[in-house]
N, C-alpha and C positions, 0 to 999 in steps of 0.2 A: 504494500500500500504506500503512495506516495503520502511525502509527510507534506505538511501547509507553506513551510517556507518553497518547496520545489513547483507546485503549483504558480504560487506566486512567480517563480519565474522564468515560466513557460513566455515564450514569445512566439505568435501564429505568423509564417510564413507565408504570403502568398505567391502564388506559383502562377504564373501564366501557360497554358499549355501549345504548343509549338506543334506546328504540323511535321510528320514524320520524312520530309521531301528528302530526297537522294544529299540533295546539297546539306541538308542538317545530317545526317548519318554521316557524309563523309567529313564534316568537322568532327562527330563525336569520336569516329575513327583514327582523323588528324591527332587526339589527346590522348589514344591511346586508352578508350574507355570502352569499346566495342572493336567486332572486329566483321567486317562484310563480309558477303560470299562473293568471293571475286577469287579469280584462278588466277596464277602467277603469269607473268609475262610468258617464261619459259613454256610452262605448258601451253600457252595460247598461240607460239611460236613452232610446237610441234607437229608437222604437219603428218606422221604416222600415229595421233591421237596420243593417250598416256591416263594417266594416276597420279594424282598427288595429294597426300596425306597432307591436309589442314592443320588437324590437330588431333590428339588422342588423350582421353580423359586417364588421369591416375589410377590404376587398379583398387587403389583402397576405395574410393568412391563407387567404382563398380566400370569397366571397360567399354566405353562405344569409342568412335573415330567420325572425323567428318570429311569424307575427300572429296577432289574434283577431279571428276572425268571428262575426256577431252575426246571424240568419236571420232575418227576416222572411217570405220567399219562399214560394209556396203553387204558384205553376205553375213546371212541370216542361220548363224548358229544361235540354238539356247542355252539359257543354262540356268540352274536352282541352286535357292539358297535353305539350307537349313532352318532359317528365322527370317521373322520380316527385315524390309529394310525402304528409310525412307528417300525420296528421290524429290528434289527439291530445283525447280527450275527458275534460276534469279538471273537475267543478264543484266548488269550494271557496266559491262566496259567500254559501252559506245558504239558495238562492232554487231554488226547482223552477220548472224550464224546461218552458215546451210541449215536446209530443215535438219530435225532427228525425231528420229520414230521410237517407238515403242512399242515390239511386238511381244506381244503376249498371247499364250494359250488359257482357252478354256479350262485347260484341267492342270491337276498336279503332277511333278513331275512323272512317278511310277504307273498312273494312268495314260497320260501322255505318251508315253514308252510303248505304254502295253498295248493301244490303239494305233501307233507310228509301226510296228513290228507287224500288226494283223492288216497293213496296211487300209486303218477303216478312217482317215485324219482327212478332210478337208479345208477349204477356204474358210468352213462356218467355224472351224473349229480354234481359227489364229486370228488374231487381231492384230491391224495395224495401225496406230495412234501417234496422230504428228501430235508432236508436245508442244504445248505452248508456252511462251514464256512471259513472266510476270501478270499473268494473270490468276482468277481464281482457280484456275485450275490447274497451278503449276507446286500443287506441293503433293504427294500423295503416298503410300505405302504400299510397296509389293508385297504380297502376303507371302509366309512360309511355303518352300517348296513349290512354288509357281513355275513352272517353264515361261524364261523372257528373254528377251536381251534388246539393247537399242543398235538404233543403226542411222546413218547419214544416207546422202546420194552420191554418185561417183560424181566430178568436176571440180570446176574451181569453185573458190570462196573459204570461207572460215570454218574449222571442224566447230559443231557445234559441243559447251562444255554444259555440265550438269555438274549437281551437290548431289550425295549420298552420303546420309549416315546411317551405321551398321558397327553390330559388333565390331569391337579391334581385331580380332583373331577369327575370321571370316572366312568361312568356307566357301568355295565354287564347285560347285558339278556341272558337267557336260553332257546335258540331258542328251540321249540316245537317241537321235531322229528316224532310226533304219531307213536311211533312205529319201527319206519325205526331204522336198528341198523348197524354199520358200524363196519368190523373188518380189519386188515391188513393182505393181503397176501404177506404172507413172499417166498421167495425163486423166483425162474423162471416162 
């Protein structure tokens, strides 16, 4: 319980509240009190795509990571992850990115397999999902064991990069297509 002197000398702050615009995040960033999602030069400079670990949280606290992904990738393998993971679409570097997709399957990986082998897998069966970016629809979570992976288009222009966070210690599987091969149609 506060005692009567400490009351006494409380003093009310008033706060004006500031809109959250790119230019204010990159001041709060400039002090070194935040930190954006933004991919380093390097990787933006990559032009066979890449990985780069952000950050990685202390094990005592309990283990995620946050990386950026940079797509080069134009064929269409999948692959499952043991646990979710979230896939976070922010462009802030000024640069318009080739598209990137996001193909996923209707089912989980072992089903996926076991229908890819009896070869019974259609078109209905795989989704192709341009991502968009900075929008509402640009933050979302792949569920456990999903067969996915993203992809670009072949030419010139910028690989597009993505955020993911995901366990630190992150498994990849290379879900078993038998076969089945997936391309993008392009145009109408």
């Amino acid at each position: 319980m506060q005692g009567e002197g400490e009351i006494m000398n409380k003093r009310n702050i008033a706060l004006k509240p500031i809109k959250g615009t790119q230019k204010v995040l990159d001041m709060l960033e400039k002090k070194k009190l935040i930190s954006c999602f933004r991919p380093s030069a390097a990787l933006m400079k990559n032009k066979q795509g890449g990985v780069e670990t952000i950050y990685k949280t202390a094990p005592k606290y309990g283990t995620h990571k946050l990386i950026a992904v940079a797509k080069d990738t134009v064929e269409i393998k999948l692959t499952a992850h043991p646990d979710n993971e979230d896939v976070i679409l922010v462009n802030n570097t000024g640069k318009k990115f080739k598209p990137l997709y996001l193909i996923i399957a209707a089912f989980a990986q072992k089903q996926f397999e076991a229908r890819a082998r009896r070869r019974n897998i259609t078109a209905r069966d795989v989704f192709a999902v341009e991502l968009l970016y900075n929008n509402v629809s640009s933050a979302f979570t792949v569920l456990k064991n999903i067969a996915h992976c993203e992809v670009t288009i072949a030419g010139k222009g910028i690989n597009p990069v993505f955020f993911v966070t995901e366990p630190s210690d992150f498994a990849m599987d290379m879900v078993k297509q038998h076969g089945c091969s997936f391309i993008l149609r392009q145009g109408k």
